[in-house]
N, C-alpha and C positions, 0 to 999 in steps of 0.2 A: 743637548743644547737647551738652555732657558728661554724663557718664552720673550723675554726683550731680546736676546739677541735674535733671535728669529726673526722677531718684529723688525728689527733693523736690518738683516740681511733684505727682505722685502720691501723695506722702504730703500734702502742703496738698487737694485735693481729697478725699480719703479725709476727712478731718479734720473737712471743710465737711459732707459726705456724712452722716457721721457724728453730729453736731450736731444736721443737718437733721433727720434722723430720728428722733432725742431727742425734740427740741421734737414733733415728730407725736405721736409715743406715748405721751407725759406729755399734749401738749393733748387725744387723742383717747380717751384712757384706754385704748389698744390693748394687748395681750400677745401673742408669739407671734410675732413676725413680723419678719424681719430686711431689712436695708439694700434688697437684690434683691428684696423683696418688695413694698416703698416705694417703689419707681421702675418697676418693672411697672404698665402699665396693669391696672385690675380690669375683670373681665366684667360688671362690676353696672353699671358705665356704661351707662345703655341705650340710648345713642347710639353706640356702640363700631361699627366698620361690619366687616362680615366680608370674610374673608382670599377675594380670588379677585372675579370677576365669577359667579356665578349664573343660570344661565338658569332663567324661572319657569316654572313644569311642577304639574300635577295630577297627570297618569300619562302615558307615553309607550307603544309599539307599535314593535317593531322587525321588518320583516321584508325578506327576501331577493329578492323579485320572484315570490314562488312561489303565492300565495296566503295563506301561514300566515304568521300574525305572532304574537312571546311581548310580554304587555304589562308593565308593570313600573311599579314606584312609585318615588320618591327613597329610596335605600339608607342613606341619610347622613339631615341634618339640613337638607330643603330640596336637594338634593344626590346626586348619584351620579359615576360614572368617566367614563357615557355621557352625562350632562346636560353638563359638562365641556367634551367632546371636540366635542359639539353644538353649543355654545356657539362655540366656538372656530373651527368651520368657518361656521357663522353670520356671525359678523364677518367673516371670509374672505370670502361672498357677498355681501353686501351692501355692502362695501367699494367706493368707486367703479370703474367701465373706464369700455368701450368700447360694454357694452351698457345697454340702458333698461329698465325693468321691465316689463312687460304686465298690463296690467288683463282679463280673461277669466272665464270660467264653470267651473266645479271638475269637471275630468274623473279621478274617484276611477282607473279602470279603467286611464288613464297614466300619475297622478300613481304610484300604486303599483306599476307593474309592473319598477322595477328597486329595488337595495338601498334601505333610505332606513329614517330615524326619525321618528315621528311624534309630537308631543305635540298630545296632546286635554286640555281644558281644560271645566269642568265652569259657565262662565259667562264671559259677552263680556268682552273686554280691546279698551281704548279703543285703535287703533290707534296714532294720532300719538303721543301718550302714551309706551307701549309702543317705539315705533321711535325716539323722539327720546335715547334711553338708547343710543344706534349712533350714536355722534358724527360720524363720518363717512360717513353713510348717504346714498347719493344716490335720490332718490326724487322722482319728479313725478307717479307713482301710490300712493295707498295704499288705503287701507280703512279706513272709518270705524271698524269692531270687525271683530275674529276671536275664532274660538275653536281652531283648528289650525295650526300651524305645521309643516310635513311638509319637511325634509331629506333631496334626495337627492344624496351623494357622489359625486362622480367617482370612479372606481379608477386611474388613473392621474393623475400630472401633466399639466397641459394640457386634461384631457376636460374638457366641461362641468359644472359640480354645478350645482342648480338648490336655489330655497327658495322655499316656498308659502304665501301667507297667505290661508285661507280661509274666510269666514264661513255658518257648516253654515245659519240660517237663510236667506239668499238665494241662497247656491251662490256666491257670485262669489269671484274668487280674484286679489290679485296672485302674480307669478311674478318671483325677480330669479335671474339667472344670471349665471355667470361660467367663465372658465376656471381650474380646478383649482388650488392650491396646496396647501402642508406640512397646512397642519389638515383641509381637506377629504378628501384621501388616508387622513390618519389615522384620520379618523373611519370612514369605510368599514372599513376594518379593523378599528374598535372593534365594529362592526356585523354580528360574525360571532354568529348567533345562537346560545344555548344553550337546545337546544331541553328542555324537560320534558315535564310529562304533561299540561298544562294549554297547548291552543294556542288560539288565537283566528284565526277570520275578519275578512275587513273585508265589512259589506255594502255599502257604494257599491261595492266591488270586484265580491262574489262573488254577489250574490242578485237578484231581479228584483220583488221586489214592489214597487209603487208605494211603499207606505208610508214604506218604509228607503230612502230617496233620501238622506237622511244617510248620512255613513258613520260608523259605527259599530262597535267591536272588539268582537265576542261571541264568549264558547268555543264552539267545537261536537263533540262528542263522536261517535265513530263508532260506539259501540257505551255502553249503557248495563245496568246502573247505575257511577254512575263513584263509587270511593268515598275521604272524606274523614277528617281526623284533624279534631272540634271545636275551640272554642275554652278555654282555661282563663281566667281573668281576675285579676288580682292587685290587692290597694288597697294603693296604696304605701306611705300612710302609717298601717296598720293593721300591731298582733301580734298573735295572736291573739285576733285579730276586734275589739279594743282601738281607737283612737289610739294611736299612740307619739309621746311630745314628741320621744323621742330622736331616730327616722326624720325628725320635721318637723326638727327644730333642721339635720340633717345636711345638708339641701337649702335652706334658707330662708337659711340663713347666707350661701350664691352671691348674693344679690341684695341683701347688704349692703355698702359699701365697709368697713364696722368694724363686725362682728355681735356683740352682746352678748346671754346668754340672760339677763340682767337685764332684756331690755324684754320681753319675753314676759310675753302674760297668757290668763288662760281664762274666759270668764263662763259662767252658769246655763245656757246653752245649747248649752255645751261647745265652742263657738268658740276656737279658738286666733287670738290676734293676737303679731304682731313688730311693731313699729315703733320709729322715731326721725325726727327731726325733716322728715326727705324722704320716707321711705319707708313704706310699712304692706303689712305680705304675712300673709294670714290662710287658717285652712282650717275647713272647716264639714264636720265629719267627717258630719251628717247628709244631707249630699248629696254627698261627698265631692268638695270642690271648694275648689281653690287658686288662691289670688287676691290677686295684685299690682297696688299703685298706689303711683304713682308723685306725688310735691308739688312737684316744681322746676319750676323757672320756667327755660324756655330760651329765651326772648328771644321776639320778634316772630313772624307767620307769610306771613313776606315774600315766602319761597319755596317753590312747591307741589310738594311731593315726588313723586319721580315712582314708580313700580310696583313698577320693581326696584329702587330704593335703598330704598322700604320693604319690600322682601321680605328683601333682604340685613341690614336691619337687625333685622327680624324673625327669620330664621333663626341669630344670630348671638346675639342674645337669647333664646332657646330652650337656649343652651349650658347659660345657669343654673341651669337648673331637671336635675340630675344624675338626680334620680328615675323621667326620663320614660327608656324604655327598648326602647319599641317604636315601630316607624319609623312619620310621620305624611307624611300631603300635604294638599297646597295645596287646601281646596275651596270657597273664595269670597272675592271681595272687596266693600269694599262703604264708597265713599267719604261721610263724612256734609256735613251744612251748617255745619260746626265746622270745615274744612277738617280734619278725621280720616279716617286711613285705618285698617282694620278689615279682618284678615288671619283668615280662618278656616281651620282646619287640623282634618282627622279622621286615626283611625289608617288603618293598614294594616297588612295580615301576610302573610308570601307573596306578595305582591302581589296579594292582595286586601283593597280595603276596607272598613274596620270602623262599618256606622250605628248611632247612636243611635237606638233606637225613638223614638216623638213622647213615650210616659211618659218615660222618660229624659232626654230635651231638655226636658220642662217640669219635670222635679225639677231640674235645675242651672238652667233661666233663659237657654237659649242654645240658638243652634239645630245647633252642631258642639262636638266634645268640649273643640279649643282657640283660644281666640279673644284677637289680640292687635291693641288700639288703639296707636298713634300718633300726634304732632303735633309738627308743626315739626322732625323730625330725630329724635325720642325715642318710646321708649316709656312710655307711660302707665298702662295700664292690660293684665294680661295674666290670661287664668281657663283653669282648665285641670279638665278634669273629670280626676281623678287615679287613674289606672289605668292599668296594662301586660298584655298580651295575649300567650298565648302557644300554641301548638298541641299539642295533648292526645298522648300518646305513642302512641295505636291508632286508626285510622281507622274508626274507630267509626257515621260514617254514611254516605250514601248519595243521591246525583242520580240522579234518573230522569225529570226533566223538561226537554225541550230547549227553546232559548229562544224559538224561535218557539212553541212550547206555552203556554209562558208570554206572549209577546205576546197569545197567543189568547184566553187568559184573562183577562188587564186589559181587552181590546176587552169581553169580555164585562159586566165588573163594569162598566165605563163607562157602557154601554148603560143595565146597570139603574139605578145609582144615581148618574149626571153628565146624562147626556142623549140622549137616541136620536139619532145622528147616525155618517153614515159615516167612521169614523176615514182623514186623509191625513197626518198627521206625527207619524212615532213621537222623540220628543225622545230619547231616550235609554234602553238598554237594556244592563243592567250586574248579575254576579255577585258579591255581598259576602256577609260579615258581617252579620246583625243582631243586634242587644243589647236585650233587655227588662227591666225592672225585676227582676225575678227572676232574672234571670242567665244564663236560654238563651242561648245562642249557637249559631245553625246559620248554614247557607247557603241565602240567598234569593235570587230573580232580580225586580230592580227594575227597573221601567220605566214611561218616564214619556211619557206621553200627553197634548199641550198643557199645562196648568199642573198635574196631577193625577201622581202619582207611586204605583204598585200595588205591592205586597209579596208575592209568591207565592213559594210555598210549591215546594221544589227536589225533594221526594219526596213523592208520593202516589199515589193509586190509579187506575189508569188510565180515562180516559170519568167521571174525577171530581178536576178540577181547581178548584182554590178562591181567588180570591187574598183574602188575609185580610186586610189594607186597602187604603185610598186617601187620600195625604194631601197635599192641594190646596197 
């Protein structure tokens, strides 16, 4: 072809191009917005799928074979370098050979004694489910649920990497193995820990009491009192101490495909609404809570979404909302009889996470600060208790309770107010964040004892430990 005609094939396209986007802007009453903006996908799609595969993670533990492990939350949006790289050596394992899987019992003390990443997961994932998203997975074992997935890397090409599905309530474990390739290598390498001040055990590794037969990452300090910087807390769409329409206008407009501050309205109750004919995204400054829904009809629900396409589509929908600004994770899922899936998500800071007190979760209406439904490929509905967290510039308090002290003490409160009985399974035992109506923020050690969850208290007085509640 000659170079004019080329030149004119380009200029007729342009032309067309051009047109198109007329008739847009005049039928949608849009301003602002030019040719390359019109042909870009928008984020407000809320079936938009994210960039990458995702491996789903609550928090991960990475450690070297030594004992000590640093735990860590997604750094990203759902996301980190080392969820990634995990990922990627994952699919590596599970990818067919020459070997079988092995069905067996969870031997914490080998599973961990060489390099390896762990993600722990704060509620059961439906196996088959879960592994059916590894399109090429050979398996004639699996597991009905797990809640651990432990990667350990080969260091060289060739050695074996192994990967571990473990469900912490029965102990049992599949094991797949393979010999080594490019992402399993890599990952090892990604796996070089940076150690801080904050290290954590594993007890199925390192402890003997009958109780922690789970294994579970808790800090433990060699010396005490270990001291910390609190938290500050920010409401994003306050100025002093106000609403700002301006802060709403500047995030709420992300979840329009054509945002006009023409549909905005505020009633007697100081409700802020947006909407048009698909969408409604409102904030209720009196519990400060932002909340999107969705009206479009996306067809049928012929096809049952699977974990991680709703997570990917969830983390990827999270983009919209610009205001959120401190790192969250993963902590429940929770599929309804609507064929809905229902993504809960709390903060985190430092890599540790941030609870809602039980006041807190009954002023917003929800039991984690963000919560995104689902159906058929889309989001529907998305609330977000609205606030960023950030660390106070002086380390200001103080731990002086180690966590088995604090075990000792939930055993205790249990006694008196659940039921006299000899505690055998500690569920879970975990250093955050809490957040009360009023705005404290310290560091408590939570632990949860059968269906019962204790809040103790990280500094007090010694021979006078208290835990300040218990919530079933």
């Amino acid at each position: 072809m000659k170079v004019y005609k080329i030149t004119n094939f380009v200029v007729v396209l342009l032309v067309i191009a051009a047109v198109y986007q007329t008739g847009q802007l005049w039928l949608e009453g849009t301003t602002g917005y030019n040719f390359f903006y019109a042909l870009a996908e928008n984020f407000s799609d809320p079936r938009r799928q994210a960039d990458g595969n995702v491996l789903l993670a609550t928090r991960y533990a990475v450690g070297e074979g030594d004992g000590m492990f640093s735990v860590y939350y997604p750094d990203d949006t759902g996301n980190s370098t080392m969820l990634n790289a995990a990922n990627r050596a994952l699919e590596e394992i599970l990818a067919p050979n020459d070997s079988s899987p092995e069905k067996t019992t969870a031997d914490w003390k080998e599973i961990l004694e060489d390099r390896c990443i762990v993600m722990q997961y704060d509620f059961m994932i439906a196996g088959e489910e879960y592994l059916n998203s590894y399109k090429n997975l050979r398996s004639s074992q699996r597991l009905e649920r797990f809640d651990y997935i432990t990667i350990v890397p080969a260091r060289r090409m060739g050695e074996e990497s192994r990967a571990y599905f473990v469900n912490s309530d029965t102990n049992e474990c599949v094991m797949f193995r393979c010999g080594a390739g490019a992402a399993s290598t890599s990952l090892y390498q990604v796996l070089e820990r940076k150690e801080g001040e904050m290290l954590y055990i594993s007890t199925g590794q390192r402890t003997s009491a009958s109780v922690l037969w789970r294994n579970l990452f808790v800090p433990q300090w060699a010396a005490l009192p270990y001291e910390y910087a609190p938290l500050t807390q920010e409401f994003v769409f306050e100025r002093d101490g106000e609403p700002s329409r301006a802060a709403l206008e500047n995030t709420v407009k992300n979840f329009f495909r054509n945002f006009s501050v023409d549909w905005s309205t505020r009633d007697g109750n100081g409700v802020f609404t947006f909407s048009d004919s698909q969408t409604v995204v409102k904030y209720h400054p009196s519990e400060r809570l932002l909340e999107y829904y969705s009206y479009e009809n996306y067809g049928t629900d012929k096809n049952r979404m699977g974990l991680l396409e709703g997570y990917q589509i969830s983390c990827n929908f999270l983009k919209n909302d610009t205001s959120l600004q401190t790192d969250i994770y993963l902590a429940d899922i929770q599929r309804t009889i609507n064929n809905e899936i229902i993504y809960y998500f709390d903060y985190a800071v430092d890599n540790l996470p941030v609870s809602l007190s039980q006041s807190v979760q009954d002023r917003i209406g929800q039991p984690h600060a963000i919560q995104i439904t689902l159906r058929n490929q889309a989001v529907k509905e998305y609330r977000r208790y609205a606030v960023n967290y950030r660390t106070a510039d002086e380390a200001t308090e103080q731990i002086n309770v180690q966590f088995i002290d604090a075990l000792d003490e939930a055993n205790k409160t249990y006694q008196a107010v659940v039921e006299e009985k000899v505690i055998t399974d500690v569920k879970n035992i975990s250093l955050g964040y809490h957040v009360d109506l009023a705005g404290s923020i310290r560091l408590k050690w939570f632990v949860t004892l059968y269906d019962y969850t204790f809040v103790v208290d990280t500094e007090q007085e010694q021979n006078n430990l208290t835990a300040v509640s218990a919530t079933p």
